[in-house]
C-alpha positions, 0 to 999 in steps of 0.5 A: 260754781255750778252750771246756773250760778255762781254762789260765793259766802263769806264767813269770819269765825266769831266768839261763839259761832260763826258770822256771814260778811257777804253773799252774792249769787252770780247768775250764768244763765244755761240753757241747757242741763249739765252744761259746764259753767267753764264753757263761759268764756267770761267765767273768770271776769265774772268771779273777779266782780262778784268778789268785789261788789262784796268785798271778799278777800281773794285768798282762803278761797274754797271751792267745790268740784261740780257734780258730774266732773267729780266721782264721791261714792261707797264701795265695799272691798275686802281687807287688801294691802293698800296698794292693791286697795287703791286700785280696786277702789280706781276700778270701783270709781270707774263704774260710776265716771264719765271721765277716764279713770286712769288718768283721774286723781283718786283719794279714798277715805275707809268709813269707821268699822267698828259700825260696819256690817260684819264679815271680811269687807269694809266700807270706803267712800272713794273720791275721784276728779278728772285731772283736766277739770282739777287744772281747769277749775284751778286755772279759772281761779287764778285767772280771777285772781283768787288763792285758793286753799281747798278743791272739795267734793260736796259729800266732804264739805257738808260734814263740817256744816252739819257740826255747826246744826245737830246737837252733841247727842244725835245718835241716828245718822242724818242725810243731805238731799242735795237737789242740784240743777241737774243732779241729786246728791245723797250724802249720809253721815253719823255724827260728822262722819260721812258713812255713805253717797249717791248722785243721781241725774235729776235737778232743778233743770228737769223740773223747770222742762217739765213745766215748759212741756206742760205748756207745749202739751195743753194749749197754744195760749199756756206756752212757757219760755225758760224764764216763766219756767223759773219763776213757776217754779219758785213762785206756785204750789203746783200741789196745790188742792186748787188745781183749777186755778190757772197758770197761765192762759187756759194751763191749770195748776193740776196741768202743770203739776201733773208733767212735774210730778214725775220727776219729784217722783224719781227724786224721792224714790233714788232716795229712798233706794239710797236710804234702803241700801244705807240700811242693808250696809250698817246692820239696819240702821235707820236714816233718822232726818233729811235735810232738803238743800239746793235751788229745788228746794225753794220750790213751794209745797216740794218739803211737804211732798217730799214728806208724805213719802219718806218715814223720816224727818224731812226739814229744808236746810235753813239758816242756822243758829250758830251762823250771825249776819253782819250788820252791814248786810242790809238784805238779811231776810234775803239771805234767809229766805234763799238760803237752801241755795246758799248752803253749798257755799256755806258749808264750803266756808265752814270747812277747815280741815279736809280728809279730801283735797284735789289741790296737787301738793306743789299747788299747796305749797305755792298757794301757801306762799302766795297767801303768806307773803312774807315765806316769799322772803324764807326761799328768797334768803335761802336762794342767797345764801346758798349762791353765796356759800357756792361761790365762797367755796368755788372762789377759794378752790380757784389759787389751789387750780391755778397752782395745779394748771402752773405744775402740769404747764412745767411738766409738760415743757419738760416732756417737750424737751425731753421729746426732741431727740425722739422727734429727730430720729423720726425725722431721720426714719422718715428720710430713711424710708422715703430713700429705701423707696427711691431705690426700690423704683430705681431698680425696677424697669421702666418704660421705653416712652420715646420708643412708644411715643414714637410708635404713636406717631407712627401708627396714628392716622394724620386725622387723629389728634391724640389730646391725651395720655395719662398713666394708670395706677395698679400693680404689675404693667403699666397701663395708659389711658389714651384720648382722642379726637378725629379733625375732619370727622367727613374724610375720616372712613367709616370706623376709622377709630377703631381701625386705630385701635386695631393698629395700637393692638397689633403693635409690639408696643402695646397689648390688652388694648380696650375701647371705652368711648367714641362719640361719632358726632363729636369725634372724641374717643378713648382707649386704654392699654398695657404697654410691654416693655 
């Protein structure tokens, strides 16, 4: 899935060698480079269709992570215990990702030694993956309906395609230059191992912008869209030795070739600096072929230039021997001729066993049950077994419980019998105490209440009504707390309830008296005191 189209190759193994079943390539139509093809929302839809106007199976599906959401480098770290070698490779990883390291998913795999450079340090080719792209790349393909088997970085995949093409006694290490849309991938490997890779930001993107620039640069009549772009692209020498010859409009061959070269050029050179720093790790050992895949490829006079600058063998990825068509596949030449785009899907298909897999292992282990329908059945039995061994066991422990619960339900009617004096003599404690108290009040000395109700009535202005005496609880004299009000608040004098107050205070009855309220517009009032007694 990258960010133009999507490319699905379907392949059976035969007697042999291999043979394609189907291809499809599903074009996205980006506008921009580096988009991501999840930012379509019709990305799952899409992948559901081109399955089916091939006929492809939905399970064994094996994808590759997009370059850019996926970090596949060297790094050269000394010998260490492997947890500290984990997080020095996480630290190494960081340099190059554009996502958070810490939360990315890291599998790192230690290059064969024995060819390394000597000294303390070895050589490791670290692979990282953001969590959240794993999840959604997943999610995308389960939506489609797909089972998928691995999630590879591409560096992973081609060196099992490179086993179906290099003869048994290829000495020299081979490169892959994958020329994406907007990126470049260097991949370097002796034998099928892979020993060394790169990416760098350059594509297939930055060449076609380069053309439309050229026709916004030279002439009104030579503009460019996108989709001319494409098609100069794929279609026009544009190294061509006739650079008179026009484009389009009054833009020439020589014009446009001129705003392209450049970026050919940076593709080359980061290669090159990839192949140079190859040699300086592995004792001077040379590069001996370059395979040219991706889209850019299809570029006319592109393998030639990329020649003339290298020392190295440079061919295009084509379509292999070892690899038959189907013959229900109409459009074989077509297949051939666009094959340097189809190379990734197909080395994808080829793969079989991963040194590298970003598929968490819970999702293995569903996805295999998934594609072998009849395990289902394994942890469905299991799951009944099991329920019924639990109940056999809790079923046969339920009379010996019964037994148990009958055995405490007679002890304890026996402790109740043997309870009931004790509960009769603290009824009759009970009883004793509350006498005991009854007797101790007796003998302490009470208030005189006629005496004072007496007093009250007594001292009590015929305009004040006392509504209310209540007792107070407390230790010591008894207090009262004593309500009021005054009945015509216009004869009442000025202060008259304080005059009152003054009054209860001056009587032998009462001492300690306190005002705690009066209300003049309502002519309520309230009091407390001690009485003496």
């Amino acid at each position: 899935m990258g960010s133009s189209a999507v490319k699905l190759v379907q392949i059976y193994p035969v007697p042999g060698g291999w043979e394609i079943g189907g291809y499809a390539v599903q074009e996205l139509g980006a506008d921009g480079g580096g988009i991501s093809p999840f930012e379509n929302v019709d990305l799952a839809r899409r992948l559901k269709r081109v399955f089916s106007e091939i006929g492809a199976p939905r399970s064994g599906v094996i994808c590759a992570l997009r370059t850019g959401e996926v970090v596949t480098t060297l790094v050269q770290l000394a010998r260490m215990p492997k947890k500290e070698l984990e997080s020095a490779c996480r630290l190494e990883a960081g340099r190059w990702s554009a996502f958070n390291i810490e939360k990315a998913i890291l599998q790192q795999v230690t290059v064969d030694q024995g060819s390394a450079r000597p000294g303390v340090k070895s050589n490791h080719i670290v692979a990282a993956a953001g969590r959240e792209t794993v999840s959604r790349t997943l999610d995308v393909l389960r939506e489609a309906g797909l089972q998928t088997s691995a999630l590879l970085p591409l560096p992973f995949a081609w060196q099992h395609y490179l086993s179906s093409i290099l003869s048994s006694d290829e000495k020299s290490a081979v490169a892959v230059v994958d020329v994406g849309f907007s990126r470049t991938m260097v991949s370097i490997y002796k034998g099928t191992r892979i020993r060394f890779s790169r990416e760098f930001e350059s594509g297939g993107f930055q060449i076609a912008e380069a053309i439309v620039q050229a026709g916004n640069t030279f002439g009104a009549t030579g503009r460019i869209s996108r989709d001319e772009a494409e098609r100069i692209q794929k279609t026009v020498n544009l190294f061509s030795a006739d650079g008179i010859r026009s484009v389009k409009g009054n833009l020439t061959v020589a014009q446009v070739g001129g705003m392209v070269r450049p970026v050919l050029e940076k593709i080359v050179q980061e290669s090159k600096r990839s192949f140079d720093y190859y040699r300086q790790l592995y004792r001077q050992e040379e590069v001996g072929r370059i395979y040219l895949t991706g889209g850019a490829v299809l570029m006319p006079g592109f393998v030639n230039f990329f020649q003339d600058r290298v020392r190295q063998t440079v061919e295009p990825l084509d379509f292999p021997d070892k690899i038959k068509i189907h013959s229900s596949i109409e459009s074989g030449e077509e297949l051939k001729k666009i094959f340097p785009r189809l190379a990734r899907a197909t080395a994808l298909a080829l793969s079989r066993k991963w040194e590298v897999n970003f598929i968490p292992p819970l999702d293995k282990i569903l996805q295999n049950i998934l594609r072998r329908k009849e395990l289902i059945v394994v942890p469905v039995l299991a799951l009944i077994l099991i329920s019924y061994v639990f109940y056999r066991s809790i079923a046969d422990q339920i009379p010996v419980h019964q037994r148990l619960v009958e055995q405490k339900q007679a002890e304890l009617s026996a402790i109740e019998r043997n309870l009931v004096p004790y509960q009769v003599l603290e009824e009759l404690q009970r009883q004793l105490a509350a006498r005991r108290q009854a007797g101790i009040s007796a003998l302490v000395r009470q208030p005189d209440w006629k005496g004072i109700l007496k007093e009250l009535g007594r001292i009590t202005p015929y305009d004040v009504v006392l509504t209310g005496l209540m007792t107070l609880p407390g230790e010591g004299p008894q207090r009262v707390l004593c309500n009021g009000r005054v009945i015509d608040t216009g004869d009442f004098p000025p202060g008259g309830v304080t005059q009152f107050i003054v009054r209860v205070e001056n009587s032998p009855f009462f001492r300690e008296v306190e005002k705690i309220s009066e209300d003049m517009d309502r002519g309520t009032f309230s009091f407390s005191c001690t009485l003496v007694y």
